[in-house]
TORDREN-597528 format. One record per residue (C-alpha): residue number from 1; residue in one letter; x negated, y, z. Coordinates in pm, whole numbers. Each point is the difference from the previous one (the first is absolute). Example, Ala and Ser with C-alpha at 12.3 -4.5 7.8 and 13.67 -1.06 7.14 Angstrom:
<pts>
<pt 1, 'A', <-1230, -450, 780>>
<pt 2, 'S', <-137, 344, -66>>
</pts>
This chain:
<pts>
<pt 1, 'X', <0, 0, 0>>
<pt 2, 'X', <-113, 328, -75>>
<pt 3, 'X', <-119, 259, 249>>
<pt 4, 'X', <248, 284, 8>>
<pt 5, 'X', <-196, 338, 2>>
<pt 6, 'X', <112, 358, -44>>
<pt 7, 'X', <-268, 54, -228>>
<pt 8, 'X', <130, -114, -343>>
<pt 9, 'X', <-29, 123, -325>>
<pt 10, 'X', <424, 63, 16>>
<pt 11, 'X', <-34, 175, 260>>
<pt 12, 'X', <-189, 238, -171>>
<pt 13, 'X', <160, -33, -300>>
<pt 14, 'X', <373, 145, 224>>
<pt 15, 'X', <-238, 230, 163>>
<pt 16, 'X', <-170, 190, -302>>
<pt 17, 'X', <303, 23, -204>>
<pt 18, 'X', <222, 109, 290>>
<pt 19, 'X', <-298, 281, 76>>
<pt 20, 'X', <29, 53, -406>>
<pt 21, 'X', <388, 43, 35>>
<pt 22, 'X', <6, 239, 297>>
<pt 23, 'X', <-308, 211, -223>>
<pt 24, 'X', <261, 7, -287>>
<pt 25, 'X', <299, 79, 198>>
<pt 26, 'X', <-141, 300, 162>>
<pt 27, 'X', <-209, 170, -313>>
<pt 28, 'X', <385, 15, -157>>
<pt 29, 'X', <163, 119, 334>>
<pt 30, 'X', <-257, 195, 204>>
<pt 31, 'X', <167, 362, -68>>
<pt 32, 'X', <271, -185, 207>>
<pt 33, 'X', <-217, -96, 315>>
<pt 34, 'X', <-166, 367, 5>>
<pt 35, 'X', <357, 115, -2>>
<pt 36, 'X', <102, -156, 270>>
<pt 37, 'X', <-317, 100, 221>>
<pt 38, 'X', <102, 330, -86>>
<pt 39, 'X', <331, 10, 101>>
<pt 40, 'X', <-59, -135, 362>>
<pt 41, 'X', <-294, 160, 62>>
<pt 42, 'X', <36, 328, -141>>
<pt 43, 'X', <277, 225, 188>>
<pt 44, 'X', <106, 246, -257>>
<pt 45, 'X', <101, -327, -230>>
<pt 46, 'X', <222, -92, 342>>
<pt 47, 'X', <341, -31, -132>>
<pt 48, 'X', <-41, 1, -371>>
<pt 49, 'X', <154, -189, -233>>
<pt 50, 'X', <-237, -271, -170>>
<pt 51, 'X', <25, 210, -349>>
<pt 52, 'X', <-55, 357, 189>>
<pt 53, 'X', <-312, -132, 198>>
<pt 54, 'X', <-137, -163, -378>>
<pt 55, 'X', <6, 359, -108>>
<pt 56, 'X', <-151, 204, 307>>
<pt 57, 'X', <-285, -283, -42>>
<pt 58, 'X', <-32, 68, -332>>
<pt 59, 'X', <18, 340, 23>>
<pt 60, 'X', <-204, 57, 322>>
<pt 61, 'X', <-306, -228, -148>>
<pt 62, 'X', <91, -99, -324>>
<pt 63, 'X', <-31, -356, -136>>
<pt 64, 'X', <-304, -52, 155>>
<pt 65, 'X', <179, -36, 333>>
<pt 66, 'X', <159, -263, -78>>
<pt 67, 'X', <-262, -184, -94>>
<pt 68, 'X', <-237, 135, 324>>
<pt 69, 'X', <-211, -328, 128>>
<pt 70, 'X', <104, -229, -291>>
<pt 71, 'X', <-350, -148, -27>>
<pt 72, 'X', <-22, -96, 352>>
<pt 73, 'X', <353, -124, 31>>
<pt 74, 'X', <-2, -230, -277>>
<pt 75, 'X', <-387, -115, 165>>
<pt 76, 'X', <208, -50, 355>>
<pt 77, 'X', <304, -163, -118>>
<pt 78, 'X', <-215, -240, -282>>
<pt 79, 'X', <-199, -146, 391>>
<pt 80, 'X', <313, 36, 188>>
<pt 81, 'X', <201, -239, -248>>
<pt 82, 'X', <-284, -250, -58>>
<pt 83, 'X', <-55, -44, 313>>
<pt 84, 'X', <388, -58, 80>>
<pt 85, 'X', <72, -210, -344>>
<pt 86, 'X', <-310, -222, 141>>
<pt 87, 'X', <108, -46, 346>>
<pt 88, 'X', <356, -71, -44>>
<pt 89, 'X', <-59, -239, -305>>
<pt 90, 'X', <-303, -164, 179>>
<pt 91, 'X', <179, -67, 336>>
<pt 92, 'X', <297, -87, -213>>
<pt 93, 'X', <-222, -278, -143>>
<pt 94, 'X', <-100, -161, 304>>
<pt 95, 'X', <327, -39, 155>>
<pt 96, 'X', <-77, 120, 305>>
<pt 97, 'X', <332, 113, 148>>
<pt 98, 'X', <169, -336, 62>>
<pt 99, 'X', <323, 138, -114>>
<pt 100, 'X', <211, -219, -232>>
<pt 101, 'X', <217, 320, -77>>
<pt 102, 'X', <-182, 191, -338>>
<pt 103, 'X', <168, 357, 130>>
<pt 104, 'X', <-166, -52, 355>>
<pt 105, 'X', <-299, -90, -150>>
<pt 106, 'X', <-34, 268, -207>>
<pt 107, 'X', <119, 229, 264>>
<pt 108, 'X', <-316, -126, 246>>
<pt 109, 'X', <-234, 44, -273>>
<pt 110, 'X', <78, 342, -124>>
<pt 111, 'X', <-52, 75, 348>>
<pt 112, 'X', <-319, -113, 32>>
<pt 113, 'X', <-111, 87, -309>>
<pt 114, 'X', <173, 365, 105>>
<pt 115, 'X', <-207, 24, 294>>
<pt 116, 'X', <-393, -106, -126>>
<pt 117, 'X', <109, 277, -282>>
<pt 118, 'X', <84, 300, 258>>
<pt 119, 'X', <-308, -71, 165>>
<pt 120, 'X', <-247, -56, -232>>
<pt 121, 'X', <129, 296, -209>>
<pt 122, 'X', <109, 266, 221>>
<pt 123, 'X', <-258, 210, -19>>
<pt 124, 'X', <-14, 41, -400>>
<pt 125, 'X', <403, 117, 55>>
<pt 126, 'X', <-77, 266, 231>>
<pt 127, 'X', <-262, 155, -233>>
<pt 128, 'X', <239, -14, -292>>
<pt 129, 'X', <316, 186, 199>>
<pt 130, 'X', <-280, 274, 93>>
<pt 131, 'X', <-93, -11, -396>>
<pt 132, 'X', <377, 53, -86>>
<pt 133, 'X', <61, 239, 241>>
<pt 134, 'X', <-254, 239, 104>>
<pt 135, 'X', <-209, 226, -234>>
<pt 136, 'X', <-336, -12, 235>>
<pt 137, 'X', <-316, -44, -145>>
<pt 138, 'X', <-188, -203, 238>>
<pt 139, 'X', <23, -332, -212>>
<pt 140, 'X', <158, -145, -281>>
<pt 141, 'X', <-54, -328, -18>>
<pt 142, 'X', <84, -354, 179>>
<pt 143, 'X', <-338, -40, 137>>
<pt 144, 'X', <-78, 374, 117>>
<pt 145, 'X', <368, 51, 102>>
<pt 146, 'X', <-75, -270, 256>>
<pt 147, 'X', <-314, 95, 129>>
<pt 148, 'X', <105, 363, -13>>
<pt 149, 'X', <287, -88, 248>>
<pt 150, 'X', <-137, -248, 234>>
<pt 151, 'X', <-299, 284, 52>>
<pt 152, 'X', <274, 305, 43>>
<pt 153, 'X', <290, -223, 198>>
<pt 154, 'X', <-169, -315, 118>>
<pt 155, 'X', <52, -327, -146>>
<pt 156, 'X', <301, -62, 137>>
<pt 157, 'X', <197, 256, -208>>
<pt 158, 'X', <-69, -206, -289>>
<pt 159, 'X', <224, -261, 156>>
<pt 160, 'X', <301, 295, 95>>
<pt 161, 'X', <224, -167, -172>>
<pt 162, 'X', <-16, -346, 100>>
<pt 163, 'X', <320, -42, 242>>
<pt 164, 'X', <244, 105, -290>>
<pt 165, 'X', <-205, -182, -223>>
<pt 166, 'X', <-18, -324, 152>>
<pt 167, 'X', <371, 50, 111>>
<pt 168, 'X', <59, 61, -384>>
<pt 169, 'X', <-183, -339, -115>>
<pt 170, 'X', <407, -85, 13>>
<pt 171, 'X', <25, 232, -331>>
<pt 172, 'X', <-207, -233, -187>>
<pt 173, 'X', <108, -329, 187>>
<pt 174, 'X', <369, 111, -130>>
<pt 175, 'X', <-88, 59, -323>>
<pt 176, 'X', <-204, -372, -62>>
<pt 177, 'X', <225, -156, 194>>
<pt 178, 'X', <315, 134, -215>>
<pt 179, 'X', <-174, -7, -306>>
<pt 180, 'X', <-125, -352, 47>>
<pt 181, 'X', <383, -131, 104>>
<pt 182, 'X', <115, 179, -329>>
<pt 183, 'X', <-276, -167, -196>>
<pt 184, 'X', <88, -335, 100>>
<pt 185, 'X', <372, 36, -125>>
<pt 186, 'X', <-75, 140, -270>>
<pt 187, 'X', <-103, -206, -291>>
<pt 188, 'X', <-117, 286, -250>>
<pt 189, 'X', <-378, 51, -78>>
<pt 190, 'X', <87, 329, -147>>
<pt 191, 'X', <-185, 340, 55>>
<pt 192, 'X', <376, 133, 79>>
<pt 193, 'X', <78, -216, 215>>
<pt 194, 'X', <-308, 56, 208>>
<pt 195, 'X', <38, 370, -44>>
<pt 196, 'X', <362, -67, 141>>
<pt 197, 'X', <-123, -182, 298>>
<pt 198, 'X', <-264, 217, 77>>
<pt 199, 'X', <252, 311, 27>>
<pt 200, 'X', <288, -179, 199>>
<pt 201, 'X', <-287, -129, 286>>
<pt 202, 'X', <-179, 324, 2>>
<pt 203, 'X', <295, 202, 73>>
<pt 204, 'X', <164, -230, 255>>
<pt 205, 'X', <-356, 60, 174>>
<pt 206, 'X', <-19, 361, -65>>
<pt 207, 'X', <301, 78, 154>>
<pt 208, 'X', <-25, -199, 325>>
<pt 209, 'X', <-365, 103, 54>>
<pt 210, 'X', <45, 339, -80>>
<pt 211, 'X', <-57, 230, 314>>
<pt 212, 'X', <-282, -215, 84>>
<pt 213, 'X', <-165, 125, -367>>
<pt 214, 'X', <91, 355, 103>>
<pt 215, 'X', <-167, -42, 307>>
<pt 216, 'X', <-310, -197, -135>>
<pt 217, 'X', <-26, 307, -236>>
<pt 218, 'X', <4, 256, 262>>
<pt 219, 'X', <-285, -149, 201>>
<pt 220, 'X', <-219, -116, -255>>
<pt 221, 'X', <-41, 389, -104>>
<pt 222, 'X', <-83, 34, 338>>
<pt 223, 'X', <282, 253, 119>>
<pt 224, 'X', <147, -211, 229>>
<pt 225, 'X', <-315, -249, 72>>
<pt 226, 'X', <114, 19, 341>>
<pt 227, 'X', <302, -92, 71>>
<pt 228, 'X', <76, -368, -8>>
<pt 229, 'X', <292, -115, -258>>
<pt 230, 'X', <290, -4, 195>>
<pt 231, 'X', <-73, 345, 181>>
<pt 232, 'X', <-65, 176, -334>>
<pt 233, 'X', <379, -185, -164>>
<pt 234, 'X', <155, 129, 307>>
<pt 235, 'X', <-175, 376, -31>>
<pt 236, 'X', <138, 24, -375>>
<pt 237, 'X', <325, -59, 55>>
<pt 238, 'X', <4, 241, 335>>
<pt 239, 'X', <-135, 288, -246>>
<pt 240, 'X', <177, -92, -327>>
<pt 241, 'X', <305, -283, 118>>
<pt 242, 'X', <5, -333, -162>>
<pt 243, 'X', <-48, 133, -333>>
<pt 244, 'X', <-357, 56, 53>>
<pt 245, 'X', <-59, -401, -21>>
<pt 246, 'X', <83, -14, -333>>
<pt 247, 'X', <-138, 327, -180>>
<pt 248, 'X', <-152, -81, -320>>
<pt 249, 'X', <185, -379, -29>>
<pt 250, 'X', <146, 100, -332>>
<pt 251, 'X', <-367, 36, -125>>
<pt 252, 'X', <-130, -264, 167>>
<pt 253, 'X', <281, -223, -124>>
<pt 254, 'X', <-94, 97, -296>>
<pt 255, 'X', <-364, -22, -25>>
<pt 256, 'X', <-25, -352, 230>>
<pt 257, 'X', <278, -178, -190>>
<pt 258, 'X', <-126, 120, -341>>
<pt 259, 'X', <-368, -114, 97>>
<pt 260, 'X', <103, -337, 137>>
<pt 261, 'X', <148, -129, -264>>
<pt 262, 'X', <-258, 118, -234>>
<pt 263, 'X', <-227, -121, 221>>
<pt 264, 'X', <156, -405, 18>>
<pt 265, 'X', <50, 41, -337>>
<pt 266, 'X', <-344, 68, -100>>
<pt 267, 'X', <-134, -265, 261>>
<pt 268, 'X', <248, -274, -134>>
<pt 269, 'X', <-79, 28, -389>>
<pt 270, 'X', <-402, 45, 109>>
<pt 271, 'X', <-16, -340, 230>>
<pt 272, 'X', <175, -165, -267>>
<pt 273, 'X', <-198, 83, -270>>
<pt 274, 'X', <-305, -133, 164>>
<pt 275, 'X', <161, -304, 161>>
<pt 276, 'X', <98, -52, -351>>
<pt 277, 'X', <-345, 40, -127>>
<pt 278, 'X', <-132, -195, 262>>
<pt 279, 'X', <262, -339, -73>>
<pt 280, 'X', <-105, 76, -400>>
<pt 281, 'X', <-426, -56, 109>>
<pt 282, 'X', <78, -287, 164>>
<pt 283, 'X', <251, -172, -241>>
<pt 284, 'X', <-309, 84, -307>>
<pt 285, 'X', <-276, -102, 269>>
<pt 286, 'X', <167, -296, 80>>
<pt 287, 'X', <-199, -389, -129>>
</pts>
């Protein structure tokens, strides 16, 4: 019998095109995830429609702001989803979780795979909301961003963010753990009908995650470093009622349901292009 190991050449293969997919998925929608910075972060954009704060971006900074800290973005989120794709598809391979259920077992390992991402990755995410966000000079890059703020803030405030970001590991655990349910009843192969997929989970995870993304925002950008998750939910809606939770969601909606399913869709056609490839080798290498 062979040894089961998360180290496989599949493994990679899920990984590379699901860091491939979330690459494409954000070049196309990126405008989207600036404008959403924007409209929590920024206060004059507070209580804008979508459309109105589109234009006072565009006419405050001009294209160019929506497209502020592309490079590093797509750099962050390429590591962020290779190292998730890998995790949940390698524990997924080892059957580790011991439950016969394929929902619950999906729903453990996005978890996990949730968690080793926050950590590992943390750091690059704070750099990029400071890239979207604030015009300072002092870096501009991945590498300098993070030295430049553990020297200035301490290390720690590279990890700011990490309550409402581990709490939100159940954004992405929602989203697999939907998408993989729909994927198993559905019999089409299609690029629509992964695009389809991709959109219904994302926005069923969205929307129940939501005020947790709001508040990961806030802190990450270092406003509100210092007040722990549930203080900082409770402070919003004492200054701006329960409103405040959800500013931005239509854009967000938007953006995250448009990019997942681009994103699945990308990842799904890639993987089985290769594992194509790969079955065609061996059938022509074959005695």
């Amino acid at each position: 019998m062979s040894k089961k190991s998360i180290f496989t050449y599949e493994t990679l293969v899920h990984a590379t095109a699901g860091a491939a997919g979330s690459i494409v998925a954000m070049s196309v929608m990126y405008p989207l995830d600036n404008w959403f910075i924007v409209v929590v972060e920024d206060s004059t954009v507070s209580g804008k429609t979508p459309l109105e704060a589109l234009f006072y971006i565009l006419k405050k900074e001009g294209i160019e702001g929506l497209y502020r800290g592309v490079k590093p973005a797509l750099t962050t989120l390429g590591v962020s989803n290779f190292i998730y794709f890998y995790a949940f598809h390698g524990l997924k391979s080892l059957k580790l979780s011991g439950c016969r259920n394929p929902t619950q077992t999906d729903l453990i390992l996005s978890i996990i795979a949730g968690v080793v991402n926050v950590i590992t990755t943390n750091p690059l995410w704070v750099v990029n909301s400071r890239l979207k966000i604030s015009k300072e000079l002092y870096f501009s890059g991945l590498l300098d961003g993070i030295i430049h703020i553990a020297n200035t803030e301490g290390i720690k405030a590279l990890w700011s963010s990490l309550g409402p970001s581990l709490l939100l590991v159940s954004n992405p655990a929602i989203n697999f753990t939907v998408y993989e349910a729909l994927k198993r009843r559905t019999s089409s192969k299609s690029a629509l009908a992964y695009f389809i997929m991709g959109a219904i989970s994302k926005a069923i995870s969205t929307i129940t995650t939501y005020p947790l993304q709001v508040a990961q925002t806030r802190q990450r950008y270092n406003r509100d470093a210092r007040m722990n998750t549930a203080a900082l939910l409770l402070n919003m809606v004492k200054k701006n009622g329960p409103s405040a939770l959800y500013q931005g969601l239509e854009a967000k909606l938007l953006q995250t349901i448009l990019s997942s399913a681009l994103m699945f869709m990308t990842y799904e056609k890639i993987a089985q292009f290769v594992f194509t490839l790969l079955m065609n080798n061996k059938k022509l290498t074959s005695p």
